[in-house]
C-alpha positions as CSV (number, residue, x, y, z in Angstrom):
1,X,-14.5,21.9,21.9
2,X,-13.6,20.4,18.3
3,X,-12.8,16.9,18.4
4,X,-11.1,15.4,15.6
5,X,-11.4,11.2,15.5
6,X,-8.4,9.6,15.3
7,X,-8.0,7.4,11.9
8,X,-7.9,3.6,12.1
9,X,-5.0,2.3,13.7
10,X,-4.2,-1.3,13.6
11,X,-1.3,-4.1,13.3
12,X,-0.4,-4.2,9.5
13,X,1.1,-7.2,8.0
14,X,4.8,-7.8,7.5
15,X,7.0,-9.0,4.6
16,X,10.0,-10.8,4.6
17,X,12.6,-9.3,2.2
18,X,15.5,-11.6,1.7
19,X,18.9,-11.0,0.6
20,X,21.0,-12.7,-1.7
21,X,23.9,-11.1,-1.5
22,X,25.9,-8.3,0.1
23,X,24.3,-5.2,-0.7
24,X,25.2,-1.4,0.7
25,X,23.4,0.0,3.6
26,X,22.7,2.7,1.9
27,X,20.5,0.7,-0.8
28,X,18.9,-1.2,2.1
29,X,18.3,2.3,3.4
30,X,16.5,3.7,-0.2
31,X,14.9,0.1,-0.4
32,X,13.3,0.5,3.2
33,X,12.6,4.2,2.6
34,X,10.5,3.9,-0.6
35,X,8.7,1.0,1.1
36,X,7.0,3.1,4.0
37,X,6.5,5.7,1.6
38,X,4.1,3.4,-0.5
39,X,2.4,1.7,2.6
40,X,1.7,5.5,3.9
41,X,3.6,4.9,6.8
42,X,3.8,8.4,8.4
43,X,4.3,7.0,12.1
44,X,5.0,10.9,13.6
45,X,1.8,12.3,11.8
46,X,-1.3,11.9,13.5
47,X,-3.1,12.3,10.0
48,X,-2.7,9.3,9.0
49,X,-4.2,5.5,9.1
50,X,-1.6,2.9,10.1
51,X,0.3,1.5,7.4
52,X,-0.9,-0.9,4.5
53,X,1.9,-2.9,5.6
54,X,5.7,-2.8,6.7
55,X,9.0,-4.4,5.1
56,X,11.2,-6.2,7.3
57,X,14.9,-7.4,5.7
58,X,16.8,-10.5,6.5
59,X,19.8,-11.2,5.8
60,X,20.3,-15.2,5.7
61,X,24.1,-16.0,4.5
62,X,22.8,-19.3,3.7
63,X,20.7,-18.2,1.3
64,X,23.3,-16.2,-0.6
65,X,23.3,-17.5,-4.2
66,X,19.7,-19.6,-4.2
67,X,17.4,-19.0,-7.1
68,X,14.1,-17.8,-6.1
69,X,12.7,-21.4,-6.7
70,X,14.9,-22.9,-4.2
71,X,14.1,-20.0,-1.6
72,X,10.6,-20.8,-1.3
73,X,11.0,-24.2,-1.0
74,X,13.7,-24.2,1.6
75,X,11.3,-21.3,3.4
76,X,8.2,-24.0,2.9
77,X,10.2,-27.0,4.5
78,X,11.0,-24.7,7.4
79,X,7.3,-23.3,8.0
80,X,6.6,-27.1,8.1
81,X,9.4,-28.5,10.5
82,X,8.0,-25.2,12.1
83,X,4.1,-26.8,12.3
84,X,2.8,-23.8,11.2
85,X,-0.7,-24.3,9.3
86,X,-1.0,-22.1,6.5
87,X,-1.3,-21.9,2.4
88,X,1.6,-22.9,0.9
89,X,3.5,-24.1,3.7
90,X,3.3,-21.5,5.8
91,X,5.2,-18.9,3.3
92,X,3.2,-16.0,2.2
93,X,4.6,-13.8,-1.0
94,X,8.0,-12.0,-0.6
95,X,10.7,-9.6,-1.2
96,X,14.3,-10.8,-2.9
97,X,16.6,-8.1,-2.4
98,X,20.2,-8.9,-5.1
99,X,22.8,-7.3,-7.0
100,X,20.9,-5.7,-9.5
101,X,19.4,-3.8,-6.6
102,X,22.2,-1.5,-6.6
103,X,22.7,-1.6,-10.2
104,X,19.1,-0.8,-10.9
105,X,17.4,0.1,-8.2
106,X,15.0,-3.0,-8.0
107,X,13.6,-6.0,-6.4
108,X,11.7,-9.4,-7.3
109,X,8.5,-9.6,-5.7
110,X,7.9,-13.5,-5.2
111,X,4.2,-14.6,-5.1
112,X,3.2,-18.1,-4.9
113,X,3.6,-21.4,-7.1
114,X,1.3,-21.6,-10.4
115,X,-1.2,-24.4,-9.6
116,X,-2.2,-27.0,-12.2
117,X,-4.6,-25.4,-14.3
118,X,-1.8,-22.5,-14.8
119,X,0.7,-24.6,-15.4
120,X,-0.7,-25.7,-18.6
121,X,-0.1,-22.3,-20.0
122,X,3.5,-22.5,-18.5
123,X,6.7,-22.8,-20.1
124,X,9.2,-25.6,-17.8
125,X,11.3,-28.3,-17.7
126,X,9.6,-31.8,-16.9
127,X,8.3,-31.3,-13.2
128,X,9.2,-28.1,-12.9
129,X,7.9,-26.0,-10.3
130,X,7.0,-22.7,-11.3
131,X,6.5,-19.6,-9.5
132,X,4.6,-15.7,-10.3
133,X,7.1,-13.3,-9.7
134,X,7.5,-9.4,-10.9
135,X,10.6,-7.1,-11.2
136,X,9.7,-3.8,-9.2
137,X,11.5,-0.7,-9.3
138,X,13.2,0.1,-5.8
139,X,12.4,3.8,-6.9
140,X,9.0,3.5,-7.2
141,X,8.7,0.5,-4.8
142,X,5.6,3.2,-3.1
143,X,3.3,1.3,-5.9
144,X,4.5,-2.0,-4.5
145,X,3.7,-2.1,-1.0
146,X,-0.2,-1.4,-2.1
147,X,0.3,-3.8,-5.2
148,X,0.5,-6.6,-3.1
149,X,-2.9,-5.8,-0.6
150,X,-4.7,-5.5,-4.2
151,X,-3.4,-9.0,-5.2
152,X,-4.8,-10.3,-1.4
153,X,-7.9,-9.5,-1.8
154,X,-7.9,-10.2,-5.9
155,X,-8.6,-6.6,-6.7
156,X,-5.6,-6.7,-9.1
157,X,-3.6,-9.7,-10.8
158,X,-0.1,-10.0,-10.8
159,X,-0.2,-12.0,-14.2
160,X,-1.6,-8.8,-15.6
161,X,1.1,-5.8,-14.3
162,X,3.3,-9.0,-15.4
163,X,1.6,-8.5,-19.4
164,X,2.5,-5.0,-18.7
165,X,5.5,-4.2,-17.5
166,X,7.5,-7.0,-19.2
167,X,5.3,-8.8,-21.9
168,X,8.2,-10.4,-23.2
169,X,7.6,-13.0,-20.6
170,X,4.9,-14.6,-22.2
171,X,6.8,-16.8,-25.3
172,X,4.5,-17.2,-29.0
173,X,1.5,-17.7,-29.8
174,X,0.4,-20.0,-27.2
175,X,1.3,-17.2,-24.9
176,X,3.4,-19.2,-22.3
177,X,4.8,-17.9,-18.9
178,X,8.2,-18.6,-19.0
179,X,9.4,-17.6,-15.3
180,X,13.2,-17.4,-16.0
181,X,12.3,-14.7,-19.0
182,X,14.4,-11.4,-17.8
183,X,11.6,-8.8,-16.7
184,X,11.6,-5.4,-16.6
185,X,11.3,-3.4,-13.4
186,X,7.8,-2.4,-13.2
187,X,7.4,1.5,-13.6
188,X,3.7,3.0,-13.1
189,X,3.2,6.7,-11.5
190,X,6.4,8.0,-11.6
191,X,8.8,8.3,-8.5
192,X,6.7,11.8,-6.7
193,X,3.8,10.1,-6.5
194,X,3.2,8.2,-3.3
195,X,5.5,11.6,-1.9
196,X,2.4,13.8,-2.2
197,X,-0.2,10.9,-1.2
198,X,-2.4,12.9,1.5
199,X,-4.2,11.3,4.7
200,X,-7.9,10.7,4.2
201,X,-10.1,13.4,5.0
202,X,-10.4,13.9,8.6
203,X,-13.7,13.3,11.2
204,X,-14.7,16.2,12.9
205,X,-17.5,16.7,15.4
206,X,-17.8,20.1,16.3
207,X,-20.0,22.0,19.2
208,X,-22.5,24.5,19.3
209,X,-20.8,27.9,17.5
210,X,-17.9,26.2,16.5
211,X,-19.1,25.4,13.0
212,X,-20.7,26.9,9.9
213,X,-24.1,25.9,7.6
214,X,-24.5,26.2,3.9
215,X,-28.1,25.1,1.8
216,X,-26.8,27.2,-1.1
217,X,-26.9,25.8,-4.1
218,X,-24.6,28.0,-5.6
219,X,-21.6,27.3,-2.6
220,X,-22.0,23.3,-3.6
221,X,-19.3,22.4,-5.7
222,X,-20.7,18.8,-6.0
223,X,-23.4,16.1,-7.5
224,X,-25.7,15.4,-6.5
225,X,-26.5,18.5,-4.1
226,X,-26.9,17.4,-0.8
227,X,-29.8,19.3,1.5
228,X,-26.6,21.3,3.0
229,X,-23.2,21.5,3.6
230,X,-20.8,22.7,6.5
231,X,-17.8,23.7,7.5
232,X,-16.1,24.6,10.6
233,X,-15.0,28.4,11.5
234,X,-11.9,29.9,10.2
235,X,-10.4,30.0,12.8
236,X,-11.1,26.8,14.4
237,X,-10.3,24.8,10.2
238,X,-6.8,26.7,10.9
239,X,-6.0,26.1,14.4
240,X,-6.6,22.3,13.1
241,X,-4.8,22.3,10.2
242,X,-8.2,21.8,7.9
243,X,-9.2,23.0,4.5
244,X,-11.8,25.8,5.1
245,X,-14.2,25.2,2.2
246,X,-17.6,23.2,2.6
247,X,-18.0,19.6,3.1
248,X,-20.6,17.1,3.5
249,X,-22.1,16.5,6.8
250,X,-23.4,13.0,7.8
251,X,-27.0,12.6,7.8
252,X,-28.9,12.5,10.8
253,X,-29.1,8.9,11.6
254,X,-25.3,8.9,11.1
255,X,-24.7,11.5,13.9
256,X,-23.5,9.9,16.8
257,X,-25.0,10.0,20.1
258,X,-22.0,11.7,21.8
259,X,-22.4,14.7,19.9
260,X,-23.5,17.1,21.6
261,X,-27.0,19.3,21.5
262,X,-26.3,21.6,18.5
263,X,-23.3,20.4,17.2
264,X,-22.6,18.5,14.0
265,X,-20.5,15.6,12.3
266,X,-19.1,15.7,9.1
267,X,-15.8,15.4,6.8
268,X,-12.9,17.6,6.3
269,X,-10.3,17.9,4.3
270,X,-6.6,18.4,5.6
271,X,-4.6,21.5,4.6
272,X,-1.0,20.1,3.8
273,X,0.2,23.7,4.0
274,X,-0.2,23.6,7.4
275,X,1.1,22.3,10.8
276,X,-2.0,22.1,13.6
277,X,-1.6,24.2,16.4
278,X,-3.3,21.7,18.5
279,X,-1.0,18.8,18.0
């Protein structure tokens, strides 16, 4: 019997988006929509990993009307009445939900506080706290979601999609950051994009019979060549909803001791044409 190993499930982070001001349900809607979208969040399809993350919206009448600045602080001074010990009070980045959401279908992403060295290439007022923050479009809010694990583990900077989605706000020569410089909405792939984003290739451990064996060169589509390539039957890739074309097979010290005598391990791809009859 094929078995199929279920992708990695686990408890994905949450961020707090706040609102500022009344805003339609049907923009919270769009808003929460594009969101799952971009964090793959396909909770009735089997195919897919859990989530890179989830959006959850507040809305706090009693922050109706606060500038960014003043939201993080009053969120820091709660996280510490609250005892919670963590980086910047307690407050990781966030969402800021306004009335240019409806107007132009975006968002301000809110990161976290410049720290000294930063500062000096800064543009503020006396003692002025300062804090990273992007414009993201609502529309394409898919490239968010996955924007902000990169910036987690420093694979991407925000400073940098800052330089290049709204360079105007970095002021002269000196290149300052001038956080109350209008931005705007950061636009990368294009709205289809994360729409057609497919689940990782699937883990298949097939029996005896149930799947095929290639060491032609000539049906390896790939570099380097591996020793062979497999696939499972026709029938079987369709009754699972998988591509039937060759794949690579793990390596013998990679197959696991649960498979059984004769049978194989390896990677295939999904076929997003079709619905498995197994399910």
């Amino acid at each position: 019997m094929v078995r199929i190993i279920d992708p990695e499930q686990f408890e994905p982070p949450v961020y707090d988006a706040y609102l500022v001001c009344e805003v339609s349900q049907s923009t919270l809607g769009k808003v929460q929509e594009d969101w799952r979208l971009g964090a793959i969040d396909r909770p009735n399809d089997p195919r897919y990993h859990s989530p890179h993350n989830r959006l959850n919206i507040i809305d706090r009448k009693d922050l109706y009307g606060l500038s960014p600045q003043a939201i993080r602080t009053r969120l820091e001074e709660e996280a510490e009445e609250g005892e919670e010990d963590d980086d910047e009070g307690g407050v990781k980045p966030f969402i800021i939900i306004d009335e240019e959401t409806d107007k132009t279908r975006s968002v301000w992403y809110i990161d976290r506080w410049l720290d000294e060295e930063e500062l000096e290439d800064a543009k503020r007022d006396g003692d002025e706290k300062v804090l990273w923050r992007l414009r993201s479009a609502t529309w394409e809010l898919d490239r968010l979601p996955l924007s902000i694990v990169n910036y987690e583990i420093a694979n991407m900077d925000i400073q940098e999609d800052l330089e290049n989605s709204s360079p105007g706000v970095f002021e002269g020569e000196d290149h300052l950051y001038d956080q109350h410089a209008p931005q705007q909405p950061q636009i990368i792939q294009g709205e289809d994009y994360f729409r057609r984003e497919e689940p990782d290739a699937a883990t298949v451990i097939a029996e005896s019979g149930e799947w095929e064996e290639t060491r032609n060169p000539d049906d390896m589509n790939v570099v380097p060549k591996p020793k062979r390539m497999v696939r499972l039957k026709a029938d079987l890739a369709r009754e699972h909803g998988l591509q039937y074309h060759w794949d690579w097979a793990y390596d013998d010290d990679e197959q696991e001791d649960d498979v059984p005598k004769g049978g194989c391990k390896f990677k295939a791809k999904w076929d997003m044409t079709l619905r498995p009859t197994v399910w």
